[in-house]
C-alpha positions, 0 to 999 in steps of 0.5 A: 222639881224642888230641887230644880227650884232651889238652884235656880233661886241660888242662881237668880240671887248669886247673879242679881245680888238682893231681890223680894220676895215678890220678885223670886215667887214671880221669877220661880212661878210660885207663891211668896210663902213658898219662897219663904219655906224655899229659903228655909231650907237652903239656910238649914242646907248651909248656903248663907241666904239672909233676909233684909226686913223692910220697904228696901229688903229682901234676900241676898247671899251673904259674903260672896258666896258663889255656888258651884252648881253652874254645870249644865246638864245635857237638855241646858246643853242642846237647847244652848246649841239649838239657840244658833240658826247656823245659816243665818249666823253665816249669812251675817258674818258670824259663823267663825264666832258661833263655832268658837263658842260652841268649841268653848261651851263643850270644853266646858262640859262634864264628858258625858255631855259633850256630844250634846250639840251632835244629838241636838243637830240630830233632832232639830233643823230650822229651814228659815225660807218658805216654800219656792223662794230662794232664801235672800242674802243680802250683800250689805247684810254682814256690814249691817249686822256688825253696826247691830252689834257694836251699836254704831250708827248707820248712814245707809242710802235705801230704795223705798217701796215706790223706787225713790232713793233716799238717805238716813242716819239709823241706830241700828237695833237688830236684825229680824229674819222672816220668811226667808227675808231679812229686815232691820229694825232702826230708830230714826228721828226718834221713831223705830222702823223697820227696812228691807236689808235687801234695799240698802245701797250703800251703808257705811258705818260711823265711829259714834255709838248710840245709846239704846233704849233699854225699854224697848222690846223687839218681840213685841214690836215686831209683832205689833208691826207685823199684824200692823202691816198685815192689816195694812194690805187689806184694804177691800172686803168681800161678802162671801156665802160658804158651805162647811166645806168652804168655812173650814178652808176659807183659812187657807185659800186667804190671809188666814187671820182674816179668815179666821176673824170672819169666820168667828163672827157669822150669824147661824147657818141658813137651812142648807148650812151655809154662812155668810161672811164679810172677808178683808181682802187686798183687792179684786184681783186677789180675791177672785184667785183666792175665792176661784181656789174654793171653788163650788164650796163659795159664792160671792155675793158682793162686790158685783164686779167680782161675783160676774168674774167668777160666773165667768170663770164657772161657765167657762169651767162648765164648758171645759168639763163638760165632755168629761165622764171621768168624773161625775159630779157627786165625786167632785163634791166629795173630793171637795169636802174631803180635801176640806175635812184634811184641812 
């Protein structure tokens, strides 16, 4: 492990040229005494670290020195060639350029590694669409990601949600698959947003490059955005009485961090061991599919609109079932709660 640590702080001052302590001890997750002991040792091992003293100092590599410890062994490797998602790459136009690179890295390989991306496509595949949907491939997605990565501005024509067409000049910063679906994250009139790649009617690309903004960071946005939009589309509630059974699987008959949230936030349990929670929910409509799921294990206490569809929906259950004897109703209640314990 130590040995580990010493080459990559090596490596981190060969590629930043001077850092502090501070910043090595936070890189290599270990404390500033211990970085101090680290360069020590390479000093006594003959690699030429040097400590600058004072408000500006810190360590740096004398004279040059590179080191040759740049190989990679054989898990750097397969997680290298796990890094590209080869439908995604093709879908973008950029599976020839993948494939070269990965020829160059393997060439570059001591020989024992070289079958390193065989093994890692042995062990791990990314099926990036969700279940019954066919995967999107837009038809404008290769001329968009190519404007990504030249960082060249974007005039797109873009059928919004509600069916009106307008037109925007976007920097375009990067592309994002979700669930199957692709989407582009531009900035436009100083602001970042994101578009549905499969909406853009028309995109032409101009010869001007715009200038990133270095501090902006897409995981984070993207997660914000996302749990923005998630919210965003539950705009109603529901008072729900659950059983166990109904609590544990509330999570997935709904939006399960909806679900969750509400869960986290009941009272204690009344004498039968039900609870009652306030659940988000985009509408109606939604919420009787949903709660229908759950089936005796819930009962919707409000809105009354709702509790009278399910009502209706249970009579008319009753009714269905009641000519069969396949099936008595302790089973049902089992089958219920089992189904809720595999949840």
């Amino acid at each position: 492990m130590r040995a580990a640590r010493l080459i990559k702080l090596v490596l981190l001052l060969q590629t930043r040229r001077t850092m502090t302590g501070a910043e090595l001890a936070a890189e290599l997750e270990v404390s500033e005494r211990t970085v101090a002991r680290d360069v020590l040792a390479l000093s006594e091992a003959g690699v030429p670290v040097y400590a600058d003293r004072g408000r500006t100092g810190g360590y740096r590599l004398i004279g040059g020195y590179r080191t040759r410890l740049t190989g990679l062994g054989r898990d750097e490797a397969e997680a290298l060639f796990l890094s590209g998602v080869p439908s995604a790459l093709r879908d973008m136009g950029l599976a020839d350029a993948a494939s070269a690179a990965r020829l160059k890295v393997s060439a570059a390989l001591l020989p024992e590694h070289r079958d390193a991306h065989e093994s890692a496509a042995q062990r791990f595949h990314l099926d990036a669409p969700g279940w019954w949907q066919p995967p999107e491939t837009p038809e404008l997605l290769p001329a968009v990601a190519e404007a990504v990565w030249d960082d060249l501005t974007l005039t797109a024509r873009y059928r919004r949600g509600d069916g009106a067409t307008v037109e925007r000049e976007l920097e375009p910063y990067a592309l994002v698959l979700k669930g199957g679906g692709w989407y582009l994250v531009a900035r436009s009139g100083g602001d970042h947003r994101v578009y549905r790649v499969a909406r853009f009617l028309e995109v032409t690309a101009r010869e001007r490059r715009f200038e990133r903004d270095e501090t902006f960071d897409l995981p984070a946005f993207w997660a914000e955005r996302a749990a923005q939009f998630a919210r965003s589309v539950l705009r109603e509630e529901v008072r729900l009485r659950l059983s166990p059974a109904g609590t544990r699987v509330l999570r997935y008959a709904t939006d399960r961090a909806a679900a969750e949230e509400a869960v986290a936030a009941v009272g204690p349990p009344d004498a039968e061991g039900w609870v009652t929670v306030t659940l988000p929910v985009e509408s109606e409509e939604v919420a009787y599919t949903q709660v229908l799921a759950l089936g005796p294990e819930c009962e919707v206490l409000a809105p009354a609109r709702l509790r009278s569809l399910l009502a209706t929906a249970a009579d008319r259950l009753g009714r269905l079932y009641a000519t069969d004897t396949t099936t008595d109703a302790t089973d049902a209640t089992d089958a219920a709660t089992s189904a809720g314990d595999a949840g």
